[in-house]
PyMOL Python script that loads the backbone (N, CA, C, O; Angstrom):
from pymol import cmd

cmd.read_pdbstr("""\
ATOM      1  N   UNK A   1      92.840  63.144  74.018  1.00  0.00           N
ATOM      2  CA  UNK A   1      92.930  63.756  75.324  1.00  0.00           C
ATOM      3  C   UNK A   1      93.315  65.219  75.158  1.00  0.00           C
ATOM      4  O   UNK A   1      93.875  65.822  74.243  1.00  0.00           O
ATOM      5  N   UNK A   2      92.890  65.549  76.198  1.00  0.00           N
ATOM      6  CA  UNK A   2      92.965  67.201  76.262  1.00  0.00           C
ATOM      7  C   UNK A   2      94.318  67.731  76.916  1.00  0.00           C
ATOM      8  O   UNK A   2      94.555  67.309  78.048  1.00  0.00           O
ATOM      9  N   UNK A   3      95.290  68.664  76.299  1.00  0.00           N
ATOM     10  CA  UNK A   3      96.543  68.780  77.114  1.00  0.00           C
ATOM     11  C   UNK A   3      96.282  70.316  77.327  1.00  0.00           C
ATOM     12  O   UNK A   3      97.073  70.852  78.103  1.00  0.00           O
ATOM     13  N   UNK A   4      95.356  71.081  76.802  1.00  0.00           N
ATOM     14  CA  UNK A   4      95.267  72.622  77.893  1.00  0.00           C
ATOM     15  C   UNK A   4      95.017  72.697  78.871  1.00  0.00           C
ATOM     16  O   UNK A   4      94.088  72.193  79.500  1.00  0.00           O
ATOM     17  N   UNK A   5      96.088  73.572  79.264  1.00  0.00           N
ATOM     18  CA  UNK A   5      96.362  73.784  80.708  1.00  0.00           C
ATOM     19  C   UNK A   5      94.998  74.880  81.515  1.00  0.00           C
ATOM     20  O   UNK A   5      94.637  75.994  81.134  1.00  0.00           O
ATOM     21  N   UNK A   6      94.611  74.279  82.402  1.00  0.00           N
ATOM     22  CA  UNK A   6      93.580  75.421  83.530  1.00  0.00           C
ATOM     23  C   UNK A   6      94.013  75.779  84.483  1.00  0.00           C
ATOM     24  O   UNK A   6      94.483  75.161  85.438  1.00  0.00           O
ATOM     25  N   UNK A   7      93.854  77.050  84.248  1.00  0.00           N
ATOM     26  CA  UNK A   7      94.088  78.268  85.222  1.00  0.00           C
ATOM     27  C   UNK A   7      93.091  77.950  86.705  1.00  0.00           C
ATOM     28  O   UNK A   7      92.072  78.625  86.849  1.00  0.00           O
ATOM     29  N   UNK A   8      93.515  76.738  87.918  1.00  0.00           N
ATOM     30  CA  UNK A   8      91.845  76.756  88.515  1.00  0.00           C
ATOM     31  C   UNK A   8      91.879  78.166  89.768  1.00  0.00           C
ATOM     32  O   UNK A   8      91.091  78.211  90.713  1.00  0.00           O
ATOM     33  N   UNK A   9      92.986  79.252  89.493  1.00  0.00           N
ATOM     34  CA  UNK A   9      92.655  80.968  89.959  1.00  0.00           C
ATOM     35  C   UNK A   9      91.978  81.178  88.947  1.00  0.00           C
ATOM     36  O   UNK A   9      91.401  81.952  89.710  1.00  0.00           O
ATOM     37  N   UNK A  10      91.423  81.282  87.928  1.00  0.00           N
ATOM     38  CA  UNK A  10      91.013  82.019  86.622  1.00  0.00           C
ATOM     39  C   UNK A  10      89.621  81.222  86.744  1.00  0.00           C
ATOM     40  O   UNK A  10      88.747  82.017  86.399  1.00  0.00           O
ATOM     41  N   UNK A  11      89.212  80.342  86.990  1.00  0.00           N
ATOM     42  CA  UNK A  11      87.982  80.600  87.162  1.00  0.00           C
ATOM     43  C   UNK A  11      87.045  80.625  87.474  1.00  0.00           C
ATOM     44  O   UNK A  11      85.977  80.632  86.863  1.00  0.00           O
ATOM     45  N   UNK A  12      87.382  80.650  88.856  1.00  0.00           N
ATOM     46  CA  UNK A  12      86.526  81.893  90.008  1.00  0.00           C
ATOM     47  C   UNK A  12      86.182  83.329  89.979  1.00  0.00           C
ATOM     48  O   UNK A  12      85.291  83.933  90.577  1.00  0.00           O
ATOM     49  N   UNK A  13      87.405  83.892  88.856  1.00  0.00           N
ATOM     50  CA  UNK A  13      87.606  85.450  89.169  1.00  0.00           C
ATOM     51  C   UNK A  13      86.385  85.904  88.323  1.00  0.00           C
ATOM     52  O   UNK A  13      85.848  86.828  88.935  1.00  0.00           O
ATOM     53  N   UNK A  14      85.771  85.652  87.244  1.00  0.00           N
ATOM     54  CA  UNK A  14      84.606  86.192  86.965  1.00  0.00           C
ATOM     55  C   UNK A  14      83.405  86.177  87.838  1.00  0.00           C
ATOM     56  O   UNK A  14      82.390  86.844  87.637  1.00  0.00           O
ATOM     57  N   UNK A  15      83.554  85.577  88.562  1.00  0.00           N
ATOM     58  CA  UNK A  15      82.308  85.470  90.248  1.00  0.00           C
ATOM     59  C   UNK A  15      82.669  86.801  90.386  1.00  0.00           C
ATOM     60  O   UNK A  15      82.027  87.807  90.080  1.00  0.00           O
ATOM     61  N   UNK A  16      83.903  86.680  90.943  1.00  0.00           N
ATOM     62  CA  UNK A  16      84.498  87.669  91.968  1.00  0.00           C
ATOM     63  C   UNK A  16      84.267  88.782  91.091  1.00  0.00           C
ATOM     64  O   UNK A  16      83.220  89.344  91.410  1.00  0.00           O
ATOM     65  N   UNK A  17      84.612  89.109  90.495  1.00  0.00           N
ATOM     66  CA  UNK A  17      84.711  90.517  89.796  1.00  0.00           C
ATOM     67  C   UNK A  17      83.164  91.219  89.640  1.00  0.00           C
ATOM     68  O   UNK A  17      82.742  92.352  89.872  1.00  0.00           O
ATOM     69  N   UNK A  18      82.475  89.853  89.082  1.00  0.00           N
ATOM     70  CA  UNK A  18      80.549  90.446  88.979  1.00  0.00           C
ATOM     71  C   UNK A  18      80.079  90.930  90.107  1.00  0.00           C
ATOM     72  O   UNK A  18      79.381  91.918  90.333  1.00  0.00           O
ATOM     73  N   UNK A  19      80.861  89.561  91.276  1.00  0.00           N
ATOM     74  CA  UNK A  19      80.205  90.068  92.849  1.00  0.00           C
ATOM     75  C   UNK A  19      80.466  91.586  92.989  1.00  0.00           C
ATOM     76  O   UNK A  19      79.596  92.448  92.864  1.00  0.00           O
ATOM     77  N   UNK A  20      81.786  91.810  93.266  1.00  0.00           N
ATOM     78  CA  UNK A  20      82.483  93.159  93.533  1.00  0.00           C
ATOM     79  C   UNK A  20      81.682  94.309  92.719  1.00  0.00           C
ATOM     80  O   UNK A  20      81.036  95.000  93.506  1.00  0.00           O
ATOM     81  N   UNK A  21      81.548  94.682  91.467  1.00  0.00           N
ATOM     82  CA  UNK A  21      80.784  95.199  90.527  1.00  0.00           C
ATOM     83  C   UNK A  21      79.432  95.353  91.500  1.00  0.00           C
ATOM     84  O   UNK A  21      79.166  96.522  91.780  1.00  0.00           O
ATOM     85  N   UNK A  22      78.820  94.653  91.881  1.00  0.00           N
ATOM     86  CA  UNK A  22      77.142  94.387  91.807  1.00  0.00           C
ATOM     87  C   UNK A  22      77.218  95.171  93.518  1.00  0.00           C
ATOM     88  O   UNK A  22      76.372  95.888  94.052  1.00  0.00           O
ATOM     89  N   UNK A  23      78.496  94.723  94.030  1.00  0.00           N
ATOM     90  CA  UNK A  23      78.331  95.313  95.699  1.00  0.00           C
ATOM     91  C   UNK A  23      78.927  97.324  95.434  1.00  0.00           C
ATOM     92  O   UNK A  23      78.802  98.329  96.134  1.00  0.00           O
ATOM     93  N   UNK A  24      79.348  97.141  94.521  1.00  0.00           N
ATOM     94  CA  UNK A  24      80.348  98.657  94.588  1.00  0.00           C
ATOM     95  C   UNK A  24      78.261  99.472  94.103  1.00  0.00           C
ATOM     96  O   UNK A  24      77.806 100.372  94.809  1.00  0.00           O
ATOM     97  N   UNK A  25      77.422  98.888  92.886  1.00  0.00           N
ATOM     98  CA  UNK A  25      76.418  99.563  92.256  1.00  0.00           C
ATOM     99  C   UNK A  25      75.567  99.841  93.765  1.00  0.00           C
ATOM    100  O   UNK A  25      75.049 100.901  94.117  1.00  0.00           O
ATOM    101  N   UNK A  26      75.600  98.733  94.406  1.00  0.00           N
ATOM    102  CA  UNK A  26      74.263  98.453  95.648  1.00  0.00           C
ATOM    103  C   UNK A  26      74.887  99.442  96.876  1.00  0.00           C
ATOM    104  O   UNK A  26      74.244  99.652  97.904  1.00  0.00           O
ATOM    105  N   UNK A  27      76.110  99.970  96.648  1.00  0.00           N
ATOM    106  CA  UNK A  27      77.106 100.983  97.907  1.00  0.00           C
ATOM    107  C   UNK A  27      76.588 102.532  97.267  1.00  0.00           C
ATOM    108  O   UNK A  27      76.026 103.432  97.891  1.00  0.00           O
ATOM    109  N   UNK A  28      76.991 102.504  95.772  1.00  0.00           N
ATOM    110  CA  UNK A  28      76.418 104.250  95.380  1.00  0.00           C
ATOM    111  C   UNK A  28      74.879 103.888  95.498  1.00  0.00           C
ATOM    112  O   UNK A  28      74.392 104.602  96.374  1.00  0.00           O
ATOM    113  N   UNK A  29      73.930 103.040  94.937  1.00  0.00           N
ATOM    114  CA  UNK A  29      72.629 103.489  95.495  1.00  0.00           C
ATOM    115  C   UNK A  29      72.333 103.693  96.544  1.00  0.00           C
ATOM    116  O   UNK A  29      71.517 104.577  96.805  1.00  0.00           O
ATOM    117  N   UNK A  30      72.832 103.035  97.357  1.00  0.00           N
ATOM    118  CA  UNK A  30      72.592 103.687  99.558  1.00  0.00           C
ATOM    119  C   UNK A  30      72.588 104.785  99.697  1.00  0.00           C
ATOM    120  O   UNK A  30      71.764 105.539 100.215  1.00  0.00           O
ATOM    121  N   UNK A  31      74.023 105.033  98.989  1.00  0.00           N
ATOM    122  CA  UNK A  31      74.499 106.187 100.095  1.00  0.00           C
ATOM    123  C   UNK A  31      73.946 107.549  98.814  1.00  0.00           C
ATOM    124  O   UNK A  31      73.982 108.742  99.115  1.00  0.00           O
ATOM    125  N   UNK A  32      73.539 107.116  97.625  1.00  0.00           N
ATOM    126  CA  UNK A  32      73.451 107.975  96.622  1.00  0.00           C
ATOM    127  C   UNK A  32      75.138 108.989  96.543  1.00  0.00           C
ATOM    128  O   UNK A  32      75.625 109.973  97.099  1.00  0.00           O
ATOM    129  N   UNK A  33      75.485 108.091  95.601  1.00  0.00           N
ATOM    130  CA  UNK A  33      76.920 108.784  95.623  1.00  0.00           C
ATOM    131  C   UNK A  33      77.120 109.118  93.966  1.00  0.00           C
ATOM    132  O   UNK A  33      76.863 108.498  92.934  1.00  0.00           O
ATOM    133  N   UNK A  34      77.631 110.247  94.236  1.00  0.00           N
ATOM    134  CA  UNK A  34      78.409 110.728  92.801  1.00  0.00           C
ATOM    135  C   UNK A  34      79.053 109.807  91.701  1.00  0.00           C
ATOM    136  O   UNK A  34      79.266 108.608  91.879  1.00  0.00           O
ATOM    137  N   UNK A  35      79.318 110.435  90.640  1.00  0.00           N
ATOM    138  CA  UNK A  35      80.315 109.353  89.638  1.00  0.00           C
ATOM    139  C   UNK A  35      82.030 109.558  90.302  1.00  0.00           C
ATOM    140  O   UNK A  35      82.857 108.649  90.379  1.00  0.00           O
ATOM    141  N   UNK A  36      82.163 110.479  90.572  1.00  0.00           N
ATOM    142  CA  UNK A  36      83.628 111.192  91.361  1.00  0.00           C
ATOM    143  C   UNK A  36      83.943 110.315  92.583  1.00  0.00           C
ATOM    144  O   UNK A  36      85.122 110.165  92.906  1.00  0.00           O
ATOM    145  N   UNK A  37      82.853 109.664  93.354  1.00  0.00           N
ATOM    146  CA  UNK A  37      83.347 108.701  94.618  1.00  0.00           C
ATOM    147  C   UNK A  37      83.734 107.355  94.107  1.00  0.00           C
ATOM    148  O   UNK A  37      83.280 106.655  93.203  1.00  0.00           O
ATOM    149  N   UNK A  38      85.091 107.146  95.288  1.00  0.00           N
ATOM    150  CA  UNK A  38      85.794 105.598  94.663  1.00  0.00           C
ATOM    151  C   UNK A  38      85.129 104.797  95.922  1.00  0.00           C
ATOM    152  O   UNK A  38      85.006 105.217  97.073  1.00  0.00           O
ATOM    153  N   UNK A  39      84.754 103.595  95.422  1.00  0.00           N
ATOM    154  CA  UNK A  39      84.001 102.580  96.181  1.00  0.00           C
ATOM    155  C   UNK A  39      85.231 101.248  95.703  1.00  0.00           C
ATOM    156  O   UNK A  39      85.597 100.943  94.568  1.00  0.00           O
ATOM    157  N   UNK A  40      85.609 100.716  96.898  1.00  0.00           N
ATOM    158  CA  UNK A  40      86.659  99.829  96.881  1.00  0.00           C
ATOM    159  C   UNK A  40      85.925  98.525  97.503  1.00  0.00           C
ATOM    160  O   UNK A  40      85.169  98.774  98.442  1.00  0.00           O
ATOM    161  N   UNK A  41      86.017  97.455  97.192  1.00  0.00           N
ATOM    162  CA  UNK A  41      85.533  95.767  98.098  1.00  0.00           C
ATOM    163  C   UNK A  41      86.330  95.217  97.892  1.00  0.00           C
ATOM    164  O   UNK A  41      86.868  95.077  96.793  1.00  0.00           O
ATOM    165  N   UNK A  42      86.689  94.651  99.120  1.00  0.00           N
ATOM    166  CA  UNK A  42      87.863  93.626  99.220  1.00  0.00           C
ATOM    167  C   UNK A  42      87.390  92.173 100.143  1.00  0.00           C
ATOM    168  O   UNK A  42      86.554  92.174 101.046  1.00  0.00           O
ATOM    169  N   UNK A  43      87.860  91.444  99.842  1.00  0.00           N
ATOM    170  CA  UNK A  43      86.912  90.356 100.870  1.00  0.00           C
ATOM    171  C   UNK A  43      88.498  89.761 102.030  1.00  0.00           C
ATOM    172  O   UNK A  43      89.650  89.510 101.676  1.00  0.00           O
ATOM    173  N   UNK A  44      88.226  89.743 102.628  1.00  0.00           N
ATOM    174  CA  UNK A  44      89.713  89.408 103.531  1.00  0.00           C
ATOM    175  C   UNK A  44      89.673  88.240 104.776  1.00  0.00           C
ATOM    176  O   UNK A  44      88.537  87.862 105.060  1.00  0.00           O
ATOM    177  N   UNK A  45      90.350  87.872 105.242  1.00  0.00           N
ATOM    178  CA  UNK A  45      89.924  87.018 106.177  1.00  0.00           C
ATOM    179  C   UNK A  45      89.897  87.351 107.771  1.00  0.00           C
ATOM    180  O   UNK A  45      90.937  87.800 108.253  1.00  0.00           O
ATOM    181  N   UNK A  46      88.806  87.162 108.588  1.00  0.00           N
ATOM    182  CA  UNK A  46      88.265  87.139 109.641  1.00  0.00           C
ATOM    183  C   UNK A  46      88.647  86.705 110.573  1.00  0.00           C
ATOM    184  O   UNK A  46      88.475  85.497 110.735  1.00  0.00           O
ATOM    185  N   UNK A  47      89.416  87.574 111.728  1.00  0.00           N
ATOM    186  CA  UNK A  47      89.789  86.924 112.768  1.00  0.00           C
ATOM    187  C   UNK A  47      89.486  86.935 113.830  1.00  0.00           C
ATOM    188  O   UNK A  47      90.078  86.280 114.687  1.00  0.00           O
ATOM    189  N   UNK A  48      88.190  87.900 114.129  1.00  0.00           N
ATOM    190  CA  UNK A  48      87.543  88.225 115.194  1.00  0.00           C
ATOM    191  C   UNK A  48      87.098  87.108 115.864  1.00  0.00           C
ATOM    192  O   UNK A  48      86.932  86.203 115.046  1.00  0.00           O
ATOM    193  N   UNK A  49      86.687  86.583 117.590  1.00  0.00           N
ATOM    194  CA  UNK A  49      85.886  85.721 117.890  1.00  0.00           C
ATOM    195  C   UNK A  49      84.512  85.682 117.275  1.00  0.00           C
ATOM    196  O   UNK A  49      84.039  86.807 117.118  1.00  0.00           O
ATOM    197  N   UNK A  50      83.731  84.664 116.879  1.00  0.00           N
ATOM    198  CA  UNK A  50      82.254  84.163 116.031  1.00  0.00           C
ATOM    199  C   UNK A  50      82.093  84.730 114.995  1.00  0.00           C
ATOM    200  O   UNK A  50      81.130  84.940 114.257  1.00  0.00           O
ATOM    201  N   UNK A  51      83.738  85.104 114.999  1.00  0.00           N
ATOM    202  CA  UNK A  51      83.721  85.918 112.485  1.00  0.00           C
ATOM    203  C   UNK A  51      83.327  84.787 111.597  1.00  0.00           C
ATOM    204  O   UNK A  51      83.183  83.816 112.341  1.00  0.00           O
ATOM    205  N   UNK A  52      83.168  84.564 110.792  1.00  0.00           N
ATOM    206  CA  UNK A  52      83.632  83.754 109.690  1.00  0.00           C
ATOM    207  C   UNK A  52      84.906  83.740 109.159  1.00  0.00           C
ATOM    208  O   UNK A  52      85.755  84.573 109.475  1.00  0.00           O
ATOM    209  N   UNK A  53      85.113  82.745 108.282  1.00  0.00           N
ATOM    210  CA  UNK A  53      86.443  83.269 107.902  1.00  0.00           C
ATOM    211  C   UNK A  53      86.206  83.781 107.104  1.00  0.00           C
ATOM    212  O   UNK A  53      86.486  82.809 106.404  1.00  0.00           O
ATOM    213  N   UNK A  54      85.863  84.601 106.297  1.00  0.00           N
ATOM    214  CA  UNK A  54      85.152  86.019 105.629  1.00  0.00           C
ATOM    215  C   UNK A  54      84.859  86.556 105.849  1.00  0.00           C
ATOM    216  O   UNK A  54      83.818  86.382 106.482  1.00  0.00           O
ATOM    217  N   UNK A  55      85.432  88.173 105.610  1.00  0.00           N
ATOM    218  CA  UNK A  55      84.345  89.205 105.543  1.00  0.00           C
ATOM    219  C   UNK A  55      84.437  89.873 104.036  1.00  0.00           C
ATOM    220  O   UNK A  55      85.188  89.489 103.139  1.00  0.00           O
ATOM    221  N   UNK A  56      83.454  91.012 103.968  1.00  0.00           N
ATOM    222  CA  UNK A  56      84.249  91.825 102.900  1.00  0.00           C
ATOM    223  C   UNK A  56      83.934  92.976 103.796  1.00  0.00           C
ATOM    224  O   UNK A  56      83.157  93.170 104.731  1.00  0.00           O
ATOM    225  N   UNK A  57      85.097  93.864 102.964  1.00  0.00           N
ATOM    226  CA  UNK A  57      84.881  95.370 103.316  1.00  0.00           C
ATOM    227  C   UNK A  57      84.871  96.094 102.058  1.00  0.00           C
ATOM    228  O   UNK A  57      85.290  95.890 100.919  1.00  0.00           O
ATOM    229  N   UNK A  58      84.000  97.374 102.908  1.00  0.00           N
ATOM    230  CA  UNK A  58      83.420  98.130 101.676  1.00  0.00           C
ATOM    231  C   UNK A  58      83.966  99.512 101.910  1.00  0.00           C
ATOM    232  O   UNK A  58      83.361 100.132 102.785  1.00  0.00           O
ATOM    233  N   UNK A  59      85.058 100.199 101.282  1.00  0.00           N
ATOM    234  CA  UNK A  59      85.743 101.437 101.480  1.00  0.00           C
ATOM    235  C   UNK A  59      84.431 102.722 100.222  1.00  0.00           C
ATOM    236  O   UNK A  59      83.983 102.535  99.091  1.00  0.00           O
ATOM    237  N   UNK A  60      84.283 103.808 101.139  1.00  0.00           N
ATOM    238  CA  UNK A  60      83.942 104.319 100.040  1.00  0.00           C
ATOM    239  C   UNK A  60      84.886 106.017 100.166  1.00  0.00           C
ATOM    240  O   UNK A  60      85.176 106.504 101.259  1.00  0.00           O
ATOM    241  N   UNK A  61      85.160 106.548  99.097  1.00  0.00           N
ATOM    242  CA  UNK A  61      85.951 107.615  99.476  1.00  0.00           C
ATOM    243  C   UNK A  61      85.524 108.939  98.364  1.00  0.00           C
ATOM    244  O   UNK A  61      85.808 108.987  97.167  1.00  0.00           O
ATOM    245  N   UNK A  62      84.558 110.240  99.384  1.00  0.00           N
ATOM    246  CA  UNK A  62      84.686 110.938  98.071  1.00  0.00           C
ATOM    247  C   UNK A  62      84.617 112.226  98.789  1.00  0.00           C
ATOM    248  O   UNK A  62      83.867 112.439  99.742  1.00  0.00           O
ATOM    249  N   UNK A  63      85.485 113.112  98.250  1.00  0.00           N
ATOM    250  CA  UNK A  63      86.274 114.393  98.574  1.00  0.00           C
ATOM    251  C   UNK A  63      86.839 114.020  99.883  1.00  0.00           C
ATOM    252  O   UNK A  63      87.549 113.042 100.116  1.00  0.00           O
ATOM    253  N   UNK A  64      86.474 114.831 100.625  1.00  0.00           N
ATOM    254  CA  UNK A  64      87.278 114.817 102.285  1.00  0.00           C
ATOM    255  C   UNK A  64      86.337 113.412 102.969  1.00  0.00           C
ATOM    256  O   UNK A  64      86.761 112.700 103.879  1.00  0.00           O
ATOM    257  N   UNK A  65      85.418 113.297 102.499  1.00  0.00           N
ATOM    258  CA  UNK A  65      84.499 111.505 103.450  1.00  0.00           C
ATOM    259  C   UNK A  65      84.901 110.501 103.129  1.00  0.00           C
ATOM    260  O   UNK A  65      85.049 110.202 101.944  1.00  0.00           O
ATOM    261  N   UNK A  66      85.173 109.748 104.087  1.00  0.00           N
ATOM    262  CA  UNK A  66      85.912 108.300 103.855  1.00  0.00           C
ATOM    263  C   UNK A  66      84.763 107.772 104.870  1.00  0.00           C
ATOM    264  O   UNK A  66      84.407 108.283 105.931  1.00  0.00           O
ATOM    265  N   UNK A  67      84.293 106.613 104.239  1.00  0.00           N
ATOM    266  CA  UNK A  67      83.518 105.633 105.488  1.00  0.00           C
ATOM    267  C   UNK A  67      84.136 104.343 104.850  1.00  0.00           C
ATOM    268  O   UNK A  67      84.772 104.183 103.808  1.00  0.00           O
ATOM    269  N   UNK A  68      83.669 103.345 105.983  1.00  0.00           N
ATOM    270  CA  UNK A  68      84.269 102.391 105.614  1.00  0.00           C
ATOM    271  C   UNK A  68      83.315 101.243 106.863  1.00  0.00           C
ATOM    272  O   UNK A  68      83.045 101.405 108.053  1.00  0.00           O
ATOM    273  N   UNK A  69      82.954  99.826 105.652  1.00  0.00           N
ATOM    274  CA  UNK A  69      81.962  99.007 106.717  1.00  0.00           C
ATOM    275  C   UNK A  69      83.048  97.736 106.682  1.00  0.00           C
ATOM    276  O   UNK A  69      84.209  97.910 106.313  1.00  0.00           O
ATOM    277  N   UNK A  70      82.642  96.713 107.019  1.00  0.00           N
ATOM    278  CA  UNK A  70      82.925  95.544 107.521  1.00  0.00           C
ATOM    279  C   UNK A  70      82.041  94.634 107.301  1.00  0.00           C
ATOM    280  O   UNK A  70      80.987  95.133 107.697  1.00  0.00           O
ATOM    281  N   UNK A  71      81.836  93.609 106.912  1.00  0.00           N
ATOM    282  CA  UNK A  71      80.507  93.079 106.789  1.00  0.00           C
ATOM    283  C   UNK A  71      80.961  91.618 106.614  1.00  0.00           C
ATOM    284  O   UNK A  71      81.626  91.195 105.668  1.00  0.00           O
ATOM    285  N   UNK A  72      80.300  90.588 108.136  1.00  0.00           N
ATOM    286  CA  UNK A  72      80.601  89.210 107.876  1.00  0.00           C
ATOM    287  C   UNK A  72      80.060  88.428 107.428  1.00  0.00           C
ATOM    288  O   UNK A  72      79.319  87.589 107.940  1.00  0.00           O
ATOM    289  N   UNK A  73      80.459  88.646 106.039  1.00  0.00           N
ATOM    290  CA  UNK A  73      79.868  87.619 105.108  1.00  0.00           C
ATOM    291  C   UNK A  73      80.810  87.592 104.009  1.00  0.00           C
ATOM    292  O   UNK A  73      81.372  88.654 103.741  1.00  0.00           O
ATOM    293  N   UNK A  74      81.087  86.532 103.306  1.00  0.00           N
ATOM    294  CA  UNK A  74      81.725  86.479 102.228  1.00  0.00           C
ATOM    295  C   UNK A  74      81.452  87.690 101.155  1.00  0.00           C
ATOM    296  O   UNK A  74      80.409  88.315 101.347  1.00  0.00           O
ATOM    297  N   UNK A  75      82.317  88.117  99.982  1.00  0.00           N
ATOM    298  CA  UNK A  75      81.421  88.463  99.343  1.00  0.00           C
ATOM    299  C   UNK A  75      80.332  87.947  97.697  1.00  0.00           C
ATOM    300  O   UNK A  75      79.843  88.519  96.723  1.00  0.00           O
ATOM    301  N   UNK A  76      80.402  86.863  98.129  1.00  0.00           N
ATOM    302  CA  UNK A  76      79.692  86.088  97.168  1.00  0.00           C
ATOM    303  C   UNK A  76      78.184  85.553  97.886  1.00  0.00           C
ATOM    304  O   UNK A  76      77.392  84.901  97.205  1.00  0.00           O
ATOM    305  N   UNK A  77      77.896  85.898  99.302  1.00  0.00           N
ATOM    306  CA  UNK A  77      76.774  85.904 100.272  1.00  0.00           C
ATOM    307  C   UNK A  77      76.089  87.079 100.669  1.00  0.00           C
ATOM    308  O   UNK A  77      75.214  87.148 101.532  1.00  0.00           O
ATOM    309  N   UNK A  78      76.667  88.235  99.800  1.00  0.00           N
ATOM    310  CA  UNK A  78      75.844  89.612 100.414  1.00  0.00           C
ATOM    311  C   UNK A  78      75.132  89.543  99.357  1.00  0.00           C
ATOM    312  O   UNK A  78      75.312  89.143  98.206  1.00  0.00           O
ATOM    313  N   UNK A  79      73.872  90.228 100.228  1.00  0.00           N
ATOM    314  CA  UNK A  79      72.357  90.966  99.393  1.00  0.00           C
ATOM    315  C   UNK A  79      73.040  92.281  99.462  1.00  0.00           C
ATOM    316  O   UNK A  79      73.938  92.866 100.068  1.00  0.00           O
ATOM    317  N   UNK A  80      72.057  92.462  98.426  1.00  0.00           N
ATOM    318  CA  UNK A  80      71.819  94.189  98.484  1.00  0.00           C
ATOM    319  C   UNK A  80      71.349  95.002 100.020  1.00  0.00           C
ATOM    320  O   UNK A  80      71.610  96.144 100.396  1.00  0.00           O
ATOM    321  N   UNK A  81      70.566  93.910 100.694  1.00  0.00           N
ATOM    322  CA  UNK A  81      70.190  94.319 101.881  1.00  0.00           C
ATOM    323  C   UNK A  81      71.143  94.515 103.062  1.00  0.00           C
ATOM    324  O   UNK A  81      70.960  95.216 104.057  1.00  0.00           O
ATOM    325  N   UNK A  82      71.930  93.947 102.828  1.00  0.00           N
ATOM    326  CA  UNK A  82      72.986  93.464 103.696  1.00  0.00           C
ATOM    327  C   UNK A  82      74.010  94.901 103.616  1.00  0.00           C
ATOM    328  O   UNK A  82      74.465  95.520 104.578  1.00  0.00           O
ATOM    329  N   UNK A  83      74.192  95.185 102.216  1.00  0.00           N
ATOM    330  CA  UNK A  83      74.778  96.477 102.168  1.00  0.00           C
ATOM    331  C   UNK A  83      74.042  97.359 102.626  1.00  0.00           C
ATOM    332  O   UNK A  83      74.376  97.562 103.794  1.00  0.00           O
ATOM    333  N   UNK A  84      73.169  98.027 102.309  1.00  0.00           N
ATOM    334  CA  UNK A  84      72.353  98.494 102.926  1.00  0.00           C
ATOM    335  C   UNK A  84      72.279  99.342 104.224  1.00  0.00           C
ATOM    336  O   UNK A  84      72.192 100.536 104.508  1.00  0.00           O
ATOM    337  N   UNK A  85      72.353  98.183 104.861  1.00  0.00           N
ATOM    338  CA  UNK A  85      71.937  97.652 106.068  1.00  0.00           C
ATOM    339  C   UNK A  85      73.022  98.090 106.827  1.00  0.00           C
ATOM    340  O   UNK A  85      72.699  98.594 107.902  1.00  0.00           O
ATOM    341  N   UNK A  86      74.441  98.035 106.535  1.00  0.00           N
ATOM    342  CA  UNK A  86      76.125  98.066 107.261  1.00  0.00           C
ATOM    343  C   UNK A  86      75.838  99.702 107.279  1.00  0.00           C
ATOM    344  O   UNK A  86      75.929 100.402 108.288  1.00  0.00           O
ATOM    345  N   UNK A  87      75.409 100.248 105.719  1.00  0.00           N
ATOM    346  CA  UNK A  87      75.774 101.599 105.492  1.00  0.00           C
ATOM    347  C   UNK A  87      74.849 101.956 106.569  1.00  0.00           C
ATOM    348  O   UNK A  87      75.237 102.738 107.438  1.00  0.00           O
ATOM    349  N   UNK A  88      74.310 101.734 106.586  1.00  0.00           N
ATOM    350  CA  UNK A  88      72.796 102.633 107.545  1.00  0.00           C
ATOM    351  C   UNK A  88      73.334 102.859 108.697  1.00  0.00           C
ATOM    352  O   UNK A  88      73.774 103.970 108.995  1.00  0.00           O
ATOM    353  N   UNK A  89      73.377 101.586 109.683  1.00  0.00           N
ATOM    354  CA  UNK A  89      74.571 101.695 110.803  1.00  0.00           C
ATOM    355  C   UNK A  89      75.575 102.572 110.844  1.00  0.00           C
ATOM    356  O   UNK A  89      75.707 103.298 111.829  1.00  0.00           O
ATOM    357  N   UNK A  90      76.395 102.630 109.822  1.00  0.00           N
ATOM    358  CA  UNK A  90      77.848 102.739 110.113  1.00  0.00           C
ATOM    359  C   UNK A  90      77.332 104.667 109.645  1.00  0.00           C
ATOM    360  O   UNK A  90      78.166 105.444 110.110  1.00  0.00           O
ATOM    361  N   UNK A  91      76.516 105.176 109.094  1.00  0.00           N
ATOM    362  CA  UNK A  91      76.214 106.361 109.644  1.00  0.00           C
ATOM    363  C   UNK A  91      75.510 107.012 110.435  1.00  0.00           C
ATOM    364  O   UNK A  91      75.408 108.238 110.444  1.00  0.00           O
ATOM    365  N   UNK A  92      74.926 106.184 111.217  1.00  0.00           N
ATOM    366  CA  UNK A  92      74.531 106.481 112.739  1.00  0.00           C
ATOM    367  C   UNK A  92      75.496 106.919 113.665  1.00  0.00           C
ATOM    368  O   UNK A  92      75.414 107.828 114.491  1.00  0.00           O
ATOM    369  N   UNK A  93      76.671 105.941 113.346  1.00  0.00           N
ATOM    370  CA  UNK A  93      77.346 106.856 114.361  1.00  0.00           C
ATOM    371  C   UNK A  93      78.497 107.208 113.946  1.00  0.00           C
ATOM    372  O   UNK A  93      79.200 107.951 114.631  1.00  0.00           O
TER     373      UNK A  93
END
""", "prot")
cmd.dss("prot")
cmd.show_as("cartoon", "prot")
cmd.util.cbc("prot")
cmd.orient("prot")
């Protein structure tokens, strides 16, 4: 019998970390951003009426511009399109 111990936080977090990675690459191709801009994802929980209980958010910050989306979906359920898609919006207005 097997007596090592599993971490069952430890291993999910390689999802999480690839997801995050793959959403921060699909945020500088949108918006075409510098190596100098910090792109932050956090996935948090949803409390809006017809939220999920997920969202993630996508901070991006470079010199004096800060935007920042919202997006209800987990982040292990976003496309590339989906990013995309928030950024496009969220500089309209």
């Amino acid at each position: 019998m097997n007596n090592a111990f599993i971490n069952p936080l430890a291993r999910g977090a390689p999802a999480v970390v690839s997801g995050a990675r793959a959403i921060k690459q699909w945020t500088r191709e949108a918006l075409t951003l510098s190596e100098d801009a910090v792109v932050s994802v956090n996935e948090l929980a949803c409390h809006l009426p017809g939220c999920p209980p997920k969202e993630t958010v996508v901070l991006v910050m470079q010199g004096a511009r800060t935007l920042q989306v919202s997006i209800h979906k987990a982040m292990q359920d976003l496309t590339e399109n989906d990013v995309a898609l928030a950024f496009s919006i969220a500089q309209r207005t």
